[in-house]
C-alpha positions as CSV (number, residue, x, y, z in Angstrom):
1,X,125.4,129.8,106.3
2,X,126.8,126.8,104.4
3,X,125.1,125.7,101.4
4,X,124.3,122.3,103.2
5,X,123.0,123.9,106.2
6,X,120.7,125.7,103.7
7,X,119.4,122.8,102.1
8,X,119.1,120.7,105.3
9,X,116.7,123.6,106.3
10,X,114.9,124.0,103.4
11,X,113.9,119.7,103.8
12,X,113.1,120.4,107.1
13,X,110.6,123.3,106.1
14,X,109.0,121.4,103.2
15,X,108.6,118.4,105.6
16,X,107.0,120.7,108.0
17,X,104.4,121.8,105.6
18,X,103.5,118.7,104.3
19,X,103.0,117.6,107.5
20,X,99.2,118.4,107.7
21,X,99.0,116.2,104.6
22,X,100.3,113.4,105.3
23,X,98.9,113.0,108.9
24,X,96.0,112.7,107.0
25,X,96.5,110.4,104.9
26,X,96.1,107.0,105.6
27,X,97.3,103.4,104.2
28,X,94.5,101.0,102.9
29,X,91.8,101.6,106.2
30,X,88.8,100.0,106.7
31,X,86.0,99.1,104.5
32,X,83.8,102.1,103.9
33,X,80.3,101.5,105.0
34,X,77.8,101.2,101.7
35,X,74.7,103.6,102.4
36,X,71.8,104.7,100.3
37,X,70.4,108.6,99.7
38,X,68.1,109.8,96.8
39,X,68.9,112.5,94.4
40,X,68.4,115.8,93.5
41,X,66.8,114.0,90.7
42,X,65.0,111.4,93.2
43,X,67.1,108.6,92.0
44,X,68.8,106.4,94.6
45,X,72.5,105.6,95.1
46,X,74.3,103.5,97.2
47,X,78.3,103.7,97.5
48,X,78.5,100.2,96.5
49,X,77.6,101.3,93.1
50,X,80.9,102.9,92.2
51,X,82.6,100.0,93.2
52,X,86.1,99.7,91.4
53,X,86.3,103.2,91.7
54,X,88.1,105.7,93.4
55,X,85.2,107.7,95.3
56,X,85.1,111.4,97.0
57,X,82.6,111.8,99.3
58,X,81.9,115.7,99.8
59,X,79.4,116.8,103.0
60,X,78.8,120.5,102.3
61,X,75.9,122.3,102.8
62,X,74.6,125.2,101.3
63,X,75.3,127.6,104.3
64,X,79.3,126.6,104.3
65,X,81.4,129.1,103.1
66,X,84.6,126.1,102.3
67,X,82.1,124.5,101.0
68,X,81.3,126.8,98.0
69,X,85.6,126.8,97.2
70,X,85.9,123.4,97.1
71,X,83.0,122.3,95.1
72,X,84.1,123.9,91.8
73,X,87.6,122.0,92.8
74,X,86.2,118.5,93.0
75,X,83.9,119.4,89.9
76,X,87.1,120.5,87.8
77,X,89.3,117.3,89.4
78,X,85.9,114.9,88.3
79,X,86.3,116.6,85.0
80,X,89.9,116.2,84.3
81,X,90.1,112.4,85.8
82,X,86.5,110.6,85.4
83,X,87.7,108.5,82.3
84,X,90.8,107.3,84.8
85,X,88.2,105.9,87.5
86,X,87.5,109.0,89.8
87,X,83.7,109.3,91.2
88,X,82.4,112.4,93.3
89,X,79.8,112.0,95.1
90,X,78.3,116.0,96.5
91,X,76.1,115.0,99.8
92,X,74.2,117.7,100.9
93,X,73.4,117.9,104.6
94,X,70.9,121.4,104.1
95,X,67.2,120.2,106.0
96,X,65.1,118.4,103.4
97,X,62.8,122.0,103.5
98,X,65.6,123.8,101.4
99,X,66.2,121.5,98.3
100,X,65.3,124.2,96.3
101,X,68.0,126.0,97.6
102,X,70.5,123.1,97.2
103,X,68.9,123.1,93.3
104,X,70.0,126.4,92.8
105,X,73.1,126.2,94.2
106,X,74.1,123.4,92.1
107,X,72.7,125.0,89.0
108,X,74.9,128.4,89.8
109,X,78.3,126.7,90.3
110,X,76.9,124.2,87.0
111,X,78.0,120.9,89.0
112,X,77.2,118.0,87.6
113,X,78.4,115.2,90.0
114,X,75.3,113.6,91.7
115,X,74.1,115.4,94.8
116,X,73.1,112.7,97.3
117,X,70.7,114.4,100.3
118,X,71.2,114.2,103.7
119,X,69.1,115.8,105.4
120,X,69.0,114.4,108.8
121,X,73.6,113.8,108.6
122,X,73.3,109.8,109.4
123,X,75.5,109.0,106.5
124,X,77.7,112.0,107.7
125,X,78.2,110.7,110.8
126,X,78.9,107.3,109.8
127,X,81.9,108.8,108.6
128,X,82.7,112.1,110.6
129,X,81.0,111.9,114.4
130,X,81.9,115.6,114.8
131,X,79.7,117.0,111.6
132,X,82.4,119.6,110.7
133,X,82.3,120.7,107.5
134,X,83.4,120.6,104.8
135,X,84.4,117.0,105.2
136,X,86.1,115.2,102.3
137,X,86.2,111.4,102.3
138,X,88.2,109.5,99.7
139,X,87.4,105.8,99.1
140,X,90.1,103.4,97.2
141,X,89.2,101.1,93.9
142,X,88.7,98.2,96.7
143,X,86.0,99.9,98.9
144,X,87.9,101.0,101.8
145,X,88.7,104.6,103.6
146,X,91.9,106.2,101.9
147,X,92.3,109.6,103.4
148,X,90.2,112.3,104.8
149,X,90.5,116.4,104.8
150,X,88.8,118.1,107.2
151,X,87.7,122.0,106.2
152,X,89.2,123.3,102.9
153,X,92.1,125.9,102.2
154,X,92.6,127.0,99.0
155,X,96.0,126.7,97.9
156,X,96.1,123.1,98.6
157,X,94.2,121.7,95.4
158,X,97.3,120.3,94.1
159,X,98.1,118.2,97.6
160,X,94.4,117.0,96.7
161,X,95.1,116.3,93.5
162,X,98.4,114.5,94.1
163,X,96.5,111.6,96.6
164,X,93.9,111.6,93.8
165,X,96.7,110.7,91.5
166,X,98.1,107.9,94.1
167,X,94.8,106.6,94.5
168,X,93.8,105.8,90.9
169,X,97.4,104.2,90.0
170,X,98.6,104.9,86.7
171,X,97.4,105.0,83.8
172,X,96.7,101.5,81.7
173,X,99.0,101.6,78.8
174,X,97.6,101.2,75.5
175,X,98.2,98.0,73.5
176,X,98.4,97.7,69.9
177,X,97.8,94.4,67.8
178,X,99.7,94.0,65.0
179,X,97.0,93.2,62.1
């Protein structure tokens, strides 16, 4: 096989697999809509407090297998990029009976992003009608719908991580004053 035969196939193949990707992802939707939940800790937040920032929404639940891999993902990404404008926000759909469960959980895998509850899914389905989880929802500096993910794999943290990157623009460069 010719060497540019080859390489034609080898595009075609990478194309292929980003494909799942980027059918996700989305130009500049729709304004998210702001909601309000309480706390593990019992205080209330609202979307519209992290505004200017790039947001993750996370449905899981205690019972989601996914949901266990990617939580210690978006707790390591929140690490590495929350001085560059990145916000997680953990929502918890368990039944409100089980919050010590959820508190346990949360403890165990040491997150420390806030854990909105859920219990009865009405924010969930504002933003995925068909309650499959786990159900990722990223939301730009300016408020609106970015991309979504649908399930988790593992091996594609660094897809996530990439449209992360995209999202929060690069980095301000440093200014010095001469004195």
């Amino acid at each position: 096989m010719k060497t540019a035969t080859r390489y034609a196939l080898s595009l075609l193949l990478i194309g292929a697999l980003a494909l799942p990707f980027a059918a996700q992802a989305q130009d500049a939707g729709p304004k998210a809509p702001d909601f309000s939940l309480r706390t593990l800790e019992g205080k209330r937040v609202r979307l519209s407090d992290y505004e200017g920032k790039v947001v993750l929404l996370s449905f899981w639940a205690t019972w989601c297998a996914p949901c266990k891999q990617e939580l210690p993902i978006l707790q390591r990404l929140l690490d590495k990029y929350e001085k560059d404008g990145l916000a997680v926000l953990a929502i918890n759909i368990d039944d409100p009976k089980t919050v010590a469960e959820v508190r346990r959980f949360v403890a165990d895998r040491k997150l420390k992003m806030p854990v909105p509850l859920d219990g009865d899914s009405k924010v969930l389905g504002r933003f995925n009608p068909r309650h499959s989880l786990p159900f990722l929802q990223a939301i730009d500096r300016e408020g609106r719908r970015a991309f979504h993910h649908t399930g988790f794999t593992s091996g594609t943290e660094k897809q996530l991580e990439e449209q992360i990157l995209a999202l929060l623009g690069p980095k301000p460069t440093e200014t010095s004053e001469a004195p």
